[in-house]
C-alpha positions in Angstrom: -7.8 -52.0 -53.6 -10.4 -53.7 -51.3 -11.6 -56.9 -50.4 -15.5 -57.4 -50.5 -17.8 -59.9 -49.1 -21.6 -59.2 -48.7 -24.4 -61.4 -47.1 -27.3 -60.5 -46.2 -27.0 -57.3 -44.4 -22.8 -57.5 -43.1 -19.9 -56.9 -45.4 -16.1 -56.9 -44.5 -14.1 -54.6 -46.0 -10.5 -54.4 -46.1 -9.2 -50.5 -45.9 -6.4 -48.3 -46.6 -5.2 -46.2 -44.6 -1.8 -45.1 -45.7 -2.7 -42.6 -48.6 -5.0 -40.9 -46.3 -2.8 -40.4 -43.3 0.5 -39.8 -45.2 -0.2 -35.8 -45.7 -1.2 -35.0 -42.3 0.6 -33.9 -39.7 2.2 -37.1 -37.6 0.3 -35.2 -34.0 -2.8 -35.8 -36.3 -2.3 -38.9 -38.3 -4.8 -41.7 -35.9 -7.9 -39.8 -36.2 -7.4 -38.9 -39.6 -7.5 -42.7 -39.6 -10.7 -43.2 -37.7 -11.9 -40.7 -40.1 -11.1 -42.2 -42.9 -12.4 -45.3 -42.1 -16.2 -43.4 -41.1 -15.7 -41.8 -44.7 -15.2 -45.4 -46.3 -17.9 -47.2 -44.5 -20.3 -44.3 -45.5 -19.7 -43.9 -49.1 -20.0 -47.9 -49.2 -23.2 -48.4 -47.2 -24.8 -45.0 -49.1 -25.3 -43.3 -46.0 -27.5 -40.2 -46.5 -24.9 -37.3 -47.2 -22.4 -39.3 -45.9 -23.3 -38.7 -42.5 -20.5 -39.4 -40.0 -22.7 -39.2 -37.2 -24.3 -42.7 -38.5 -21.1 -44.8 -38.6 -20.0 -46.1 -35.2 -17.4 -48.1 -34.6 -16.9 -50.4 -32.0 -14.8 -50.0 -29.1 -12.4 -52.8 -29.9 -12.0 -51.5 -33.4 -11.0 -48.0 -32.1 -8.6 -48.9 -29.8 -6.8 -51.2 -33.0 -6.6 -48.0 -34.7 -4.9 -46.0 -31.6 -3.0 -49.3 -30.5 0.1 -48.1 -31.8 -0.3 -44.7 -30.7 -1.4 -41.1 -32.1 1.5 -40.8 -34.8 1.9 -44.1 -36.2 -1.4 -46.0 -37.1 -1.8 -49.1 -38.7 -1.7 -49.0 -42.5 -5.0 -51.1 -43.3 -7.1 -52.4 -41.1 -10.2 -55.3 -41.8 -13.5 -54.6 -40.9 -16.8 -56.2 -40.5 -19.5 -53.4 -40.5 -23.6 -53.6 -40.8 -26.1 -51.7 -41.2 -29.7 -51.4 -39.4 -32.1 -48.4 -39.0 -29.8 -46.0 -41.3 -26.8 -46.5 -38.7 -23.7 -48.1 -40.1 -22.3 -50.4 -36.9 -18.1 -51.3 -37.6 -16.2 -54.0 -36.2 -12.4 -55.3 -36.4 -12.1 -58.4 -37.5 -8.0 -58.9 -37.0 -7.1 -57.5 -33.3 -3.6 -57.4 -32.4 -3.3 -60.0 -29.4 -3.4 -57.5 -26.3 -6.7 -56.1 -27.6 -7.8 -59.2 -28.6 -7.2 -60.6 -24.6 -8.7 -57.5 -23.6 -11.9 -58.0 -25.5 -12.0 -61.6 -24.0 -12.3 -60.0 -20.9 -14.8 -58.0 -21.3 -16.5 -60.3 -22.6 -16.5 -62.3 -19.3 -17.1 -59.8 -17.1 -20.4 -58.3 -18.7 -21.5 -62.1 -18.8 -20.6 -62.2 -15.1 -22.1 -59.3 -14.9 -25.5 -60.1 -16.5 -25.5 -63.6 -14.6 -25.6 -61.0 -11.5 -28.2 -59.0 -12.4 -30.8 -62.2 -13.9 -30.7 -64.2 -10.1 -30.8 -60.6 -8.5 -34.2 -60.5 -10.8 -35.2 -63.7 -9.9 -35.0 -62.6 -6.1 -37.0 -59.3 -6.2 -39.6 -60.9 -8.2 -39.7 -63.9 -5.2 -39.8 -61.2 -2.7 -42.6 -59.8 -4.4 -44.6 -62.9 -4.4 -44.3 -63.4 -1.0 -44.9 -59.6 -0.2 -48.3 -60.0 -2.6 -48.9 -62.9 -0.6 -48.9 -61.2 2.9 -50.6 -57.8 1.0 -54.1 -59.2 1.5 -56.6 -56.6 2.3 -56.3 -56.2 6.5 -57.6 -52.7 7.8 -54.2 -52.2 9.8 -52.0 -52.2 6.4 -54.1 -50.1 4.5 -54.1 -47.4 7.8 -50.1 -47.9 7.6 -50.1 -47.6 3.3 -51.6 -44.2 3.7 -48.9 -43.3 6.5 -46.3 -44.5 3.9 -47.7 -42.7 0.4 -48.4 -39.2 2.9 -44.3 -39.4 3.9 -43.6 -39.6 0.9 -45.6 -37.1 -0.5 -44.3 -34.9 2.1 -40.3 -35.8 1.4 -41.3 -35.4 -2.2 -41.8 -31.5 -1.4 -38.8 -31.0 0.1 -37.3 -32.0 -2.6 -39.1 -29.9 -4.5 -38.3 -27.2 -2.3 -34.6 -27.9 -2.0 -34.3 -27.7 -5.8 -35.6 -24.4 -5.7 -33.3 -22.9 -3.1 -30.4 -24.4 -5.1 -31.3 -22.6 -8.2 -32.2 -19.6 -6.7 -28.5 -19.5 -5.0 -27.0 -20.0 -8.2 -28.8 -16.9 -9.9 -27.6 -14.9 -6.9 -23.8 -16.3 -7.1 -23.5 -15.8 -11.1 -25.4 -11.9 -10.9 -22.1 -11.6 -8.0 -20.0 -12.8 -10.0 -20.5 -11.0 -12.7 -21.0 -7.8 -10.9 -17.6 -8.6 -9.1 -16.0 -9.2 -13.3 -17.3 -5.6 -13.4 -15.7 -3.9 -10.7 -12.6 -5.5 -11.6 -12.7 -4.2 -14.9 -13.1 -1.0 -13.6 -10.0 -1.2 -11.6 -8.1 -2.1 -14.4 -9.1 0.6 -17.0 -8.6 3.1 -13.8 -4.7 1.8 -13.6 -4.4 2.5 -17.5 
C-alpha cells in the first residue's frame, strides 16, 4: 500500500499510480497522474472537500511526473508534502538524475541571484545616506523639490490622459468590429 512517516507537521508518502492511470486513455494518462496524486495528498491531509485548489506541488515534483512523457508516467512516485494555512505543499523526494541536476541549478542561480539583489540593497540604502546627508534644509533645493513634485504631477496627467484615449479607441474599434461582423452576415444570408 503506502509508506507513512509523520513529524510534526511533514509526512512522506509513497503513492500509486498504476491503478489510477491504467483506464485512461494513454494521450491522457500523466495528468491523470498529477491528479491522482492531488486526490491522495487531500484525502490524507483532510483537506476541506478535498479541494484540489489547496494541494500544490512543486515544480521539481511535476516535471518527475511528466519526465517520461504524457503517455507513460512513472508507476509510484515518493513524496514529501506539508501542510500550513489549509494549503497542502508536495515535494519529490527521489528525482530521476537529470531533474535532480536541474534542481541543483536552480538552486544556484536564485542564490546567485538573491546575493545580487542583497549588495544592490546595500548600495541604494548607502546612496540614500549620503543623499539624506546632502538633503539638509537649503532654500535652493526646496525651490528645485517643488519643480520636481510639479513635473511630475504634470507627467502623471498625461498618463492619465493617455489611458483614456486608449480605452476610448478600443470602444470605437470593437462597436466597428462588430458592426463590420454584421454587414458580413448580411452578405452572407443575401448569397443564400
Amino acid at each position: 500500500m503506502t509508506e507513512t512517516k509523520k513529524t510534526n507537521n511533514e509526512r512522506e508518502y509513497t503513492i500509486p499510480l498504476r491503478d489510477k492511470c491504467r483506464p485512461v486513455p494513454r494521450y491522457k494518462k500523466t495528468p491523470k497522474a498529477v491528479k491522482t496524486v492531488k486526490e491522495f495528498l487531500a484525502r490524507h491531509f483532510r483537506v476541506e472537500n478535498r479541494d484540489l485548489k489547496k494541494v500544490r506541488l512543486d515544480m521539481h515534483l511535476n516535471e518527475a511526473l511528466w519526465h517520461r512523457g504524457i503517455k507513460n508516467p512513472i508507476h509510484k512516485i515518493k513524496v514529501k508534502a506539508s501542510m500550513e494555512d489549509g494549503i497542502v505543499r508536495a515535494y519529490a523526494v527521489d528525482l530521476p538524475n537529470s531533474i535532480h541536476f536541474k534542481k541543483i541549478r536552480t538552486e544556484k542561480k536564485s542564490t546567485a541571484a538573491k546575493a545580487v539583489v542583497e549588495a544592490k540593497k546595500k548600495a541604494t540604502q548607502s546612496v540614500l545616506e549620503k543623499a539624506k546627508e546632502a538633503a539638509k534644509p537649503k532654500e535652493a533645493k526646496v525651490v528645485e523639490t517643488k519643480k520636481a513634485e510639479e513635473k511630475e504631477k504634470v507627467a502623471a496627467e498625461k498618463e492619465v490622459a493617455q489611458k483614456e484615449a486608449k480605452k476610448e479607441a478600443k470602444e470605437v474599434k470593437k462597436t466597428t468590429e462588430v458592426k463590420n461582423e454584421a454587414k458580413d452576415k448580411d452578405k452572407e444570408a443575401d448569397k443564400k
